[in-house]
C-alpha positions, 0 to 999 in steps of 0.5 A: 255695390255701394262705392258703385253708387258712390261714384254716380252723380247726384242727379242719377241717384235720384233718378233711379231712386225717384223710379224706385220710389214711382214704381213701389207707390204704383204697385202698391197703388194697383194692389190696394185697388185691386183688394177694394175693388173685389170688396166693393163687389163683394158688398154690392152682391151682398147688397143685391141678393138682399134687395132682390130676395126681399122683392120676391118675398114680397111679391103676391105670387108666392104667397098665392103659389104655396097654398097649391099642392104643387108650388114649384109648378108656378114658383120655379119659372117665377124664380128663374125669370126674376133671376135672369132680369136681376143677373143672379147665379140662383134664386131658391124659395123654399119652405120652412124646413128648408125642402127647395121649391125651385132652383136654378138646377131642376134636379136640386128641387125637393131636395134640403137648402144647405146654408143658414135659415134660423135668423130668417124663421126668426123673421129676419133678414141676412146674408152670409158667404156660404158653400152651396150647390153652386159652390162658395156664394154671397146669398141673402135669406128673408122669409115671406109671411102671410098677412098674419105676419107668420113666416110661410116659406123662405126665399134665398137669392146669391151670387157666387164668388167665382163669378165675382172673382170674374168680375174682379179679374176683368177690371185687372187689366184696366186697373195694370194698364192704368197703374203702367201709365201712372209709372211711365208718367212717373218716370218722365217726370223722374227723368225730367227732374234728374235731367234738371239737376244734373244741369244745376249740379254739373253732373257732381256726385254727393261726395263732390259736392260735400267737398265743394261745399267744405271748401267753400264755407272754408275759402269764406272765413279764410280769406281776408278780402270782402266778397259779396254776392248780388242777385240781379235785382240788387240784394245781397245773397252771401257776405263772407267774414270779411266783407262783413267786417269791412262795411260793418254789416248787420247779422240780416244783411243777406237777403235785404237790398244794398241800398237798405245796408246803410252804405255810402251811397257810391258803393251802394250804386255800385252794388246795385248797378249790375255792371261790372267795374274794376278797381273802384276807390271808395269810401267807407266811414272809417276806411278806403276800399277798392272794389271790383265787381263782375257780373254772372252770366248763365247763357245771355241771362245775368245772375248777378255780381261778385264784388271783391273789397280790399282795404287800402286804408294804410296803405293809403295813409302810406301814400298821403305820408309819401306824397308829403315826404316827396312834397318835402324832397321836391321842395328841397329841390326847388330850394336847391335850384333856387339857392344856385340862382341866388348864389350865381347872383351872389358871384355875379355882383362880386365879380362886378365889384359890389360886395356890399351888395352881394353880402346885403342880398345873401344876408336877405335871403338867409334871413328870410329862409331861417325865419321860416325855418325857424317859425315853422319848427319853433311854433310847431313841434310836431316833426311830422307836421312841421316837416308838411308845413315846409315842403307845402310852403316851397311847392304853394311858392312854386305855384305863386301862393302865399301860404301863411301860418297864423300868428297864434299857432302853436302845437307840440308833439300830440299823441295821435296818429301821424299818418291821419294827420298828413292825410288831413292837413295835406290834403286841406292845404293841397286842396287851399292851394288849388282854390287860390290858384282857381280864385287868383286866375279868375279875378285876374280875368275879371278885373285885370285893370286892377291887377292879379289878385294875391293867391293866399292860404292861412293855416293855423294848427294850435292844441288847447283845452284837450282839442287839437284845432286845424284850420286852413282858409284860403282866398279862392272863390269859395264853396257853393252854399247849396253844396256844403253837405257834399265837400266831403263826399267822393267825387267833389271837387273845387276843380268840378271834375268829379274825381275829388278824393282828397276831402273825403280822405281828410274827413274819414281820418278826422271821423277815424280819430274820433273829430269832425272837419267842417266847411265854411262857405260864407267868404271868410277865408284868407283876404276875406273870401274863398273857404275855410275848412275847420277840424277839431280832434280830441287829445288823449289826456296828458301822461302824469306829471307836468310836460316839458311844454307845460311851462312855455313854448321854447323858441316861440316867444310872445310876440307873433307874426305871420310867416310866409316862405 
């Protein structure tokens, strides 16, 4: 039977278990009623043989009707005249011995009183439940006294029991058919309820939704993606392990709206939009997520979001160190076409007879790129840096930006994580070179009788007192003063299209290493406009003993120039 039970749903459990626990309170309902009401009647006779004993005690008439020879001649029709107005079984007055002067039988007259009579001649008023002539009956005694105050006579008034058995058994029926009622309301309701569950619990039995849940609570801590549950009013409801990792919530957040959880303001609008989304990059303070969300519908009505994080943090810092090495191989490849036209320039003049012309154009070009090359790799000993510096040289030369790397630069290898810092100097520089093409196309419209202004980045990367400084200002047309707060939010974009990532990235590695990047609108940037953007990281502290740096910089000597590709 109870792997029977086991096997049902949890709805129909309660169902048969509601019926039982309906039917058991109405049957005892019905029995208790039953019990109190032949109490009640049983005290309301009491009550009423009382009264009315009392009442013909009283009365002048008997009084009167005992000093004559024959006091049952006016007593009995009295007596039996009071009884049937009071809806008494017997109304006996009788003397004090206890010799009946009138009753409801006329043959009982004369004869004795069978029940109690001390307390009364003692001048009190009682009532017992006492087997008499008529059987087991509820009766009151009083005596009736004289003017003296002396007890003449006795009066003694009840009701049987079994006309009070009668009574009770006549509320029976009302009190079953109302206790019947009170249990198919009860059922229905029973059944309305368990009809409601069974549409919650998919018609699942205890066991399967204690398995249900395990699984749940397991698939929570186990998986390593964020999942977040939104109701349709924008409050988180359930926050697996990893998205509270993730987004660095608070031990309350559930419950609270997803704009009060300290958010970026995207992925808070996100959250709360009620829509579904796919594939959203979005950032935190020191991490890139990719959110998807995808709204809950029971019928037509929404019953919220589940939103799925992925951290994309290295991977995207493996895309920015990618995207540089590209940068790199793409430049070596300009390089590479380059060097066949000059070399084809090179045969062309031998083979017109001017070889002196052709080795001074060869030596030229030679010159120039080592100068860079070696400027480049003499001033910036970071390999990783230096390797960036000179694939965004050939691409800002490709696209007709001067990219200069200042004078004064000077950096050796720095302890900090090489991926942060592609990701923040290759996107300023990424970010230098769009605003000085922007800036050259708009003062060529401008002021073209002038001529094309010259597009221009500086860079200057130097450590010093433990900070490690970048900056990078170009001659683009600067930053709206009124938007400086938003450059390194999601979405800005020099290009005003809204899909800008590159800031923000470079603004989230600096945060993540423990520095800060800001912007400077006032027009300070290369050839005295456009922006600069200024970030400044904290070294770890030297290992002990002197570096091989520590005494001067090999390959860059005292006097410095500015280097251009």
């Amino acid at each position: 039977m109870t792997a029977r039970l086991g096997r049902w749903s949890l709805a129909r459990q309660v169902l048969v278990l509601q019926i039982l626990v309906v039917g058991i309170t109405v049957a005892g309902a019905t029995l208790l009623g039953f019990l109190r009401t032949r109490e009640l009647l049983g005290d309301e006779a009491a009550r009423t043989s009382r009264a009315v004993a009392i009442s013909v005690a009283d009365a002048p008439t008997v009084l009167d009707a005992l000093d004559d020879p024959d006091p049952s001649a006016a007593l009995q029709p009295y007596a039996e005249r009071v009884r049937a107005e009071a809806g008494l079984d017997f109304i006996t007055i009788m003397s004090r011995e206890g010799r009946r002067y009138t009753h409801p039988n006329p043959r009982q007259i004369g004869g004795r009183f069978l029940g109690s009579t001390a307390p009364a001649l003692a001048g009190r008023t009682f009532t017992e439940t006492y087997t008499g002539t008529l059987g087991p009956s509820v009766r009151a005694v009083t005596p009736v006294r004289d003017a003296t105050g002396r007890v003449r006579a006795l009066v003694s008034a009840g009701i049987t029991v079994a006309k009070i058995s009668a009574e009770v058994r006549g509320q029976i029926g009302s009190a079953v058919l109302t206790g019947l009622l009170g249990l198919a309301a009860g059922i229905a309701g029973a059944y309305l309820v368990g009809a409601r569950l069974r549409r919650q619990t998919h018609g699942l039995g205890p066991a399967e939704l204690s398995r249900m849940y395990e699984y749940h609570n397991a698939i929570l801590h186990a998986v390593r993606e964020g999942l977040l549950l939104v109701d349709r009013h924008g409050r988180l409801t359930l926050a697996n392990d990893g998205a509270r990792e993730l987004l660095a919530l608070p031990g309350d957040a559930e419950g609270r709206h997803v704009g009060d959880l300290g958010l970026s303001p995207s992925l808070a609008a996100m959250l709360g939009s009620g829509e579904s989304r796919s594939d959203e990059i979005h950032l935190t303070g020191e991490r890139v997520l990719v959110a998807s969300a995808a709204v809950v519908r029971s019928g037509a009505r929404s019953l919220g979001t589940v939103v799925t994080l992925r951290d994309h943090t290295e991977l995207q810092a493996l895309t920015g160190q990618l995207d540089a090495e590209r940068g790199f191989a793409e430049s070596l490849r300009s390089a590479a076409h380059e060097a066949a036209n000059r070399l084809h320039t090179v045969v062309a003049l031998v083979e017109l007879g001017r070889a002196d012309q052709a080795v001074e154009f060869a030596t030229a070009e030679l010159r120039a790129a080592q100068r860079l090359t070696d400027r480049v790799v003499g001033a910036i000993r970071e390999p990783v840096l230096a390797a960036l510096l000179l694939g965004k040289s050939a691409a800002a030369a490709e696209r007709g930006v001067d990219l200069v790397i200042s004078p004064d630069s000077e950096l050796d290898d720095v302890a900090l994580d090489a991926r942060d810092l592609v990701t923040i100097v290759g996107n300023l520089i990424d970010n230098a070179i769009d605003a000085a093409v922007q800036g050259t196309v708009q003062g060529a419209v401008q002021g073209a009788v002038q001529g094309a202004p010259t597009a221009r980045v500086r860079v200057h990367l130097r450590a010093e007192d433990g900070t490690f400084l970048i900056r990078v200002a170009d001659s683009g047309p600067g930053i709206d003063p009124g938007v400086v707060r938003d450059v390194f939010r999601r979405g800005w974009s020099t290009k005003g299209d809204g899909r800008g990532l590159g800031l923000a990235m470079a603004g989230q590695a600096a945060r993540r290493l423990g520095g800060g990047i800001e912007a400077d609108a006032t027009g300070q940037g290369a050839g005295g406009q456009g922006a600069v953007f200024t970030v400044r990281l904290p070294l770890p502290p030297p290992a002990a003993g002197p570096g091989p740096a520590a005494a001067g910089a090999p390959g860059g000597g005292s006097a410095r120039e500015e280097v251009r590709p």
